[in-house]
Residue, then its C-alpha position, 0 to 999 in steps of 0.5 A: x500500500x501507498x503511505x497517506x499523506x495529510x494536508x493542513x490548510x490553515x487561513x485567515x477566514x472560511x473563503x480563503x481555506x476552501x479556496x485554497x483547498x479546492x485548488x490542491x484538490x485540483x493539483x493532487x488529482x489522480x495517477x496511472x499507469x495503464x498497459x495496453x494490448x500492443x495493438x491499442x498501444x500501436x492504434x493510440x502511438x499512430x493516432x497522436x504521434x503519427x498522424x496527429x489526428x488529434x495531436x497529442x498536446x491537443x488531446x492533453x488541452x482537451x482534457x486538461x492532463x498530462x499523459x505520456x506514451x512509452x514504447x518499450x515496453x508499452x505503457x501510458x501514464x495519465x496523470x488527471x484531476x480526479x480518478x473520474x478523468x482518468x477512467x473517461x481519458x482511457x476510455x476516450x484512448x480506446x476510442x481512438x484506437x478503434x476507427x469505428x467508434x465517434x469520440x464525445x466532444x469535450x468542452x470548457x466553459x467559464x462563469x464570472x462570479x459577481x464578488x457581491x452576490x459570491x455567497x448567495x451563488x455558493x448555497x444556491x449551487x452547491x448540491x447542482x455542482x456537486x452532482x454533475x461530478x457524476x455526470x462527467x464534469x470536472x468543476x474547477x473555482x478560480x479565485x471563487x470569482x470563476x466556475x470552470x466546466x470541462x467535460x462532454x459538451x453537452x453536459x457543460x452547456x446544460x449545467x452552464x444555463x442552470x447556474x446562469x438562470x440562479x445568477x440572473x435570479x440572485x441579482x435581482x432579488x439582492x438589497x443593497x445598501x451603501x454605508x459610510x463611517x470614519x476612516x478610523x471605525x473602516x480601519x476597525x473593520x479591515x483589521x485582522x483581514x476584515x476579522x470583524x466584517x466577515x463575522x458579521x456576514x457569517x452571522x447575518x448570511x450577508x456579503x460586506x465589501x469595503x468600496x476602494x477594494x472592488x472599485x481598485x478592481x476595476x481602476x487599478x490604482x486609488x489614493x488613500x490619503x494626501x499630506x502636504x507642508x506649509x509650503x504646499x510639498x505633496x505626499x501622497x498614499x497610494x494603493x495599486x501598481x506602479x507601472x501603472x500610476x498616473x499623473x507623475x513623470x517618473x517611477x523609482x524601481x528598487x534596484x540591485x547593483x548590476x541592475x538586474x531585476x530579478x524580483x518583485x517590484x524591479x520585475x515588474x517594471x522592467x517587464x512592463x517596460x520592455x527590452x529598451x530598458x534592460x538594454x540601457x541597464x546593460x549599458x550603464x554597468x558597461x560603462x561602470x567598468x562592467x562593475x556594479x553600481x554602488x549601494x546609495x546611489x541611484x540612475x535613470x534610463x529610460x521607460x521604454x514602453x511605460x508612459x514617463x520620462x524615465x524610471x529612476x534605479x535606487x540602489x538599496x542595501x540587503x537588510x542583514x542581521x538587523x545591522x543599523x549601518x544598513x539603514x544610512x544607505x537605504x536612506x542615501x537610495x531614496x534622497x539619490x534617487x529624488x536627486x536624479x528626479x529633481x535633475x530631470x526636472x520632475x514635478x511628481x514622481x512615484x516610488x514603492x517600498x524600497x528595500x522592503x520585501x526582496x531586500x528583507x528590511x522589516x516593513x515599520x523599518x523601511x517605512x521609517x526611513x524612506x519617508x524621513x528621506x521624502x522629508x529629509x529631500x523636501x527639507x534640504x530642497x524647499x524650493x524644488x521643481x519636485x512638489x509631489x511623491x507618490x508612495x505605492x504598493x499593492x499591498x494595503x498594510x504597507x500603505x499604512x505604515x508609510x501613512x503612520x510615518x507620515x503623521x509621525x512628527x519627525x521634528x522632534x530631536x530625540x526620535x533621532x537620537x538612535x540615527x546620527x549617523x542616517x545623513x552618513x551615506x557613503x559606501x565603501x568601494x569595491x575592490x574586487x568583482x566576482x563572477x560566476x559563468x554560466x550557459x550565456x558567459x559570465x555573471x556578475x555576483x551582485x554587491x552584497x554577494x561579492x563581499x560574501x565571497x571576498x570575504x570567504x576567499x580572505x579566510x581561505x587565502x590566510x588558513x594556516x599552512x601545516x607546521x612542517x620543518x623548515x628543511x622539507x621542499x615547499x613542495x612537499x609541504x603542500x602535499x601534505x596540506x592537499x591530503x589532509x584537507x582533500x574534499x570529499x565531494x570533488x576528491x580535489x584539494x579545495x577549501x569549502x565554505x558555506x554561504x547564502x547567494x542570490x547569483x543563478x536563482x534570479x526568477x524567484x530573487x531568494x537567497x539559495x545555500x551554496x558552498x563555494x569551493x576554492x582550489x587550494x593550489x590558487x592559494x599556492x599561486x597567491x602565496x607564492x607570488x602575491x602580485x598574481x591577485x592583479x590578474x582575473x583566474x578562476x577560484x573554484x567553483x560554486x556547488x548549488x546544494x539542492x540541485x547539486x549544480x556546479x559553476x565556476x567562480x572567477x576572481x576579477x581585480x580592480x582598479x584602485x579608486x582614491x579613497x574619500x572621506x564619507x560625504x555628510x549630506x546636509x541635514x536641514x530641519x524636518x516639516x511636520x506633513x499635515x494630513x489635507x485630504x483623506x479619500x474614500x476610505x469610510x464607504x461600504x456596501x451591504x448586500x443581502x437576499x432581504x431588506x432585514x438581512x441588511x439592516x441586523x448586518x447595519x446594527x451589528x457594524x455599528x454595535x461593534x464599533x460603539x463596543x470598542x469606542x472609550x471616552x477619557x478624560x486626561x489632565x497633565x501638570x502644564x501652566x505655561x504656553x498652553x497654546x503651544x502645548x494644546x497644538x503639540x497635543x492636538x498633533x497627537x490626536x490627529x496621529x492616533x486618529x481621536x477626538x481631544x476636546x480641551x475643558x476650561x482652563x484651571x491653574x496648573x492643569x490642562x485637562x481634556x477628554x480624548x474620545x476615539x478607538x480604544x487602541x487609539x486612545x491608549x496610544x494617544x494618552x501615552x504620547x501625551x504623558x510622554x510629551x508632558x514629562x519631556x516638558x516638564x523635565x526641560x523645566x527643571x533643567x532650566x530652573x536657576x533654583x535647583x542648579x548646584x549652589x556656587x559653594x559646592x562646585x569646589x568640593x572634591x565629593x562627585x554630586x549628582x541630582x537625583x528625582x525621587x518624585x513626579x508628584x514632588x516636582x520641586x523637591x530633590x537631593x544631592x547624593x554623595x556616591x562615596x558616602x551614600x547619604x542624602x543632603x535633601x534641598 
């Protein structure tokens, strides 16, 4: 017997799973091995590899299998989606093998689903669906947007009209109804993957679709939110596709240094782009020497097939290990690249989650340092010809994180304090290339690869030599080292290492674990004579462990550059962005089979954003500015999307009632306790009457001042370290 194998689906709600199942379910299908008579096998092989009448590929389309024809010794292996199609594809093979008999037809049809009457099709056709089975029909769901019918023509034209005649009635007998809230309480009901939304539909048996998404359906992109400075600079928060944004004049791609776009976003453009494009890219890393573009830089070429001035190239650093210095030179990427755009004379350009993604940079992380760079360019260029800066992905939550970074307000020194060096941009140069040679020539390893490398050669280069005497021949000396640390897997002298490279996996841009095997005697060669690491020789080879490919590895040198100190950029003050336009983002259909269907979906919404709705009052210890603190504090609230309504002035007291979002509330109350500490901590630095009296500046004893209470703010007492008594004051 075959073992069993179990598979797991496990998804964020009902619809996903069973969508994700029925597609596995399509994938497993059914396998056999059939023998037929040798004067079957002879009819069949002549039927669809002879003559072709049908062929062979058309007769696997026909029923959506993969059937392979062996001839020695005879043997047809169908590999189908359900046992079912395997019985009717042997049984339609015997059919070709006798002249007399006519094949049935075979047929696929498709449905398009509506999204908003999806749940109410699924009950009304479940037990017709399950039936054809019987009859015939494979079923396939696409997405849960398209039925698919493949099977006998007649079957799948009957079942077709079935199902078209319950979609017809479901749409007319559907009750819709349109809802608007605030974008904080639509926030609340597409958290979690629309947690809440989609229990409300499983308890009212009604469909809840949040507007912006299926309007995105039809318009690919959509703006979720519009900030601007007080000199009118534009950021701007969209949802959709790069490629296809409109209304700017270039796009930045987050690029690799030898510009090829393996993945994500940088796979895209360049697709959409055409083969100008890739052709420029070429030509650029020619013209660097056939060397890389460095990490923090940025170039323009052409947008071939897109419809913009240029597509910008931001060079972005690989996130490793959490490293901090990597953050300067994502943040050198950005301001390059809005550089190059203002050189070009842009007005607008549109940029993605450089760095996030393929280049492994935490999404909070990436978000922070691309919109402090958007404001750190806005800063240093007020007058700038640019005055708009789309930020895009597909994927709403990165939208959110750029929006939150947007509203956080980095005026404020001490959110900066863990980055001083974010303005320190410059990387180090290459000193060397590798490259690996494949089919088409050589490749050209990317930079964080190459330094991987490097530093693997580095290690084998200065292993230690076996202590042997110093009358034995150096020849001897390296025979003894080749045997001692020969490689098993290519029973050659070789040092091994174990790394992580992207080079020859660039469809899917995710690092693969290789060993690099580097030839002990290059090592002899390099001792021997330290002048041959001028010249270009192949190291070793690199062994792909999953697949057990090898290709060789080559060294190439290059020129020294002179070496220049780090270019500090300037580093004007920050704007605070203020949010000028949220848009759509609060509006939701409710469909359901009745109107009191409708209206129990409408009370449970509403219900469920009451029950998580607070109402707080806050007061803090503030007695001076109060304008000032009222609009610091105001700043917080707009953040964390609340209500702060400020109550009558009293002495030393500020009070107010924060009203919102439970999560929202909480936060802002931190801020503000948070803000008011800072405040009053400033005051106390800055009162004459608790600096050391002019008495005790002489004495040798160290004092220091230590507050041992917020509620006693005027009361503290210097410590003598030595002694550990108190001198209160």
């Amino acid at each position: 017997t075959q073992p069993e194998n179990t598979l797991t689906v496990v998804g964020f709600n009902e619809d996903a799973t069973s969508n994700v199942f029925q597609q596995c379910e399509n994938l497993i299908g059914e396998f056999l091995v059939w023998t037929p008579s040798d004067g079957e096998s002879d009819m069949i092989f002549q039927r669809l590899i002879v003559t072709k009448s049908p062929s062979l590929k058309e007769f696997e389309s026909e029923w959506d299998a993969n059937i392979q024809l062996k001839r020695d010794p005879n043997s047809i292996i169908i590999s189908a989606r359900s046992k079912m199609l395997v019985a009717e594809i042997q049984t339609a093979m015997l059919t070709l093998a006798s002249e007399q008999q006519v094949r049935p037809k075979r047929r696929s049809k498709f449905i398009r689903i509506p999204k908003n009457i999806r749940r109410f099709i699924d009950e009304e056709t479940k037990s017709l669906i399950d039936g054809p089975r019987a009859q015939e029909v494979f079923i396939e769901s696409r997405g849960g947007e398209v039925l698919i019918f493949r099977g006998p023509l007649d079957h799948v034209i009957k079942l077709k009209e079935k199902i078209d005649n319950i979609i017809k009635r479901v749409q007319e007998q559907v009750v819709e109804r349109r809802l608007r809230f605030a974008l904080v309480e639509s926030d609340f009901l597409r958290a979690n993957n629309y947690k809440v939304a989609l229990r409300m539909e499983e308890e009212t048996n009604t469909v809840i679709r949040y507007i912006n998404v299926d309007s995105n359906d039809e318009k690919t992109n959509f703006v979720k939110i519009i900030f601007q400075n007080s000199r009118g600079q534009t950021i701007i928060v969209e949802i959709g596709d790069i490629s296809k944004v409109e209304h700017v004049d270039a796009i930045v791609n987050g690029a690799n240094g030898s510009l090829e776009h393996a993945g994500g976003v940088a796979k895209a453009i360049a697709k959409a782009a055409g083969p100008a494009l890739d052709q420029e890219c070429k030509e650029l890393i020619s013209n660097n020497g056939d060397l890389p573009i460095p990490v923090g830089r940025a170039v323009k070429t052409t947008a071939g097939n897109l419809p913009f001035k240029c597509v910008i190239h931001a060079i972005s650093p690989h996130y490793s290990d959490g490293y901090q210095n990597k953050h300067p030179l994502l943040f050198a990427s950005v301001l390059s690249a809005l550089e190059v755009a203002e050189s070009e004379s842009c007005s607008s350009v549109a940029l993605p989650a450089i760095g996030s993604k393929i280049k492994g940079f935490p999404l909070v992380v990436c978000a922070n340092v691309v919109v402090r760079a958007i404001k750190q360019f806005f800063a240093n260029y007020p007058r700038s010809k640019l005055r708009n800066i789309v930020l895009i992905d597909v994927d709403e939550a990165v939208s959110t994180a750029f929006e939150y970074e947007i509203r956080v307000d980095h005026r404020t020194p001490h959110l900066n304090n863990d980055d001083d060096d974010m303005m320190n941009c410059q990387a180090a140069p290459s000193t060397v290339k590798w490259c690996w040679q494949d089919k088409s020539g050589e490749r050209m390893y990317n930079e964080d690869d190459t330094r991987q490398i490097e530093n693997a050669f580095l290690r084998f280069r200065n292993s230690e030599i076996p202590n042997v005497p110093n009358n034995v021949p150096h020849s001897t000396i390296w025979n003894i080292f080749r045997k001692k640390d020969a490689c098993d897997t290519c029973h050659a002298e070789c040092f091994i290492e174990n790394v992580k490279l992207r080079c020859d996996n660039l469809m899917s841009a995710t690092l693969v674990d290789y060993e690099l095997h580097f030839n002990r005697d290059k090592k002899k060669i390099v001792i021997e004579d330290p002048a041959a690491l001028k010249n270009s020789f192949v190291v070793g080879y690199q062994l792909r462990k999953d697949t057990g490919k090898k290709c060789d590895i080559i060294r190439h040198p290059v020129q020294q550059q002179e070496r220049t100190a780090p270019v500090v950029m300037s580093q004007n003050p920050l704007d605070l962005f203020y949010c000028v336009s949220e848009i759509g983002g609060g509006e939701w259909n409710l469909f359901g089979l009745c109107h009191q269907s409708v209206q129990e979906a409408e009370d449970k919404i509403r219900l469920a954003i009451e029950e998580v709705k607070v109402s707080e009052t806050v007061s803090v210890k503030l007695d001076t500015n109060l304008d000032q603190h009222k609009s610091k504090i105001a700043e917080i609230g707009y953040q964390q999307r609340i209500q702060i309504e400020f109550e009558p002035e009293s002495t030393e007291q500020l009070s107010m009632i924060l009203k919102g979002l439970r999560g929202g509330v909480a936060e802002a109350k931190f801020k503000i306790f948070d803000y008011t500490q800072n405040i009053l901590r400033m005051q106390i630095g800055n009162d004459e009457d608790l600096r050391l009296p002019s008495e005790w500046i002489d004495q040798q004893e160290e004092c220091r001042l230590v507050e041992i209470g917020m509620e006693r703010s005027k009361f503290h007492a210097y410590r003598n370290p030595n002694e550990g008594n108190d001198t209160q004051y």
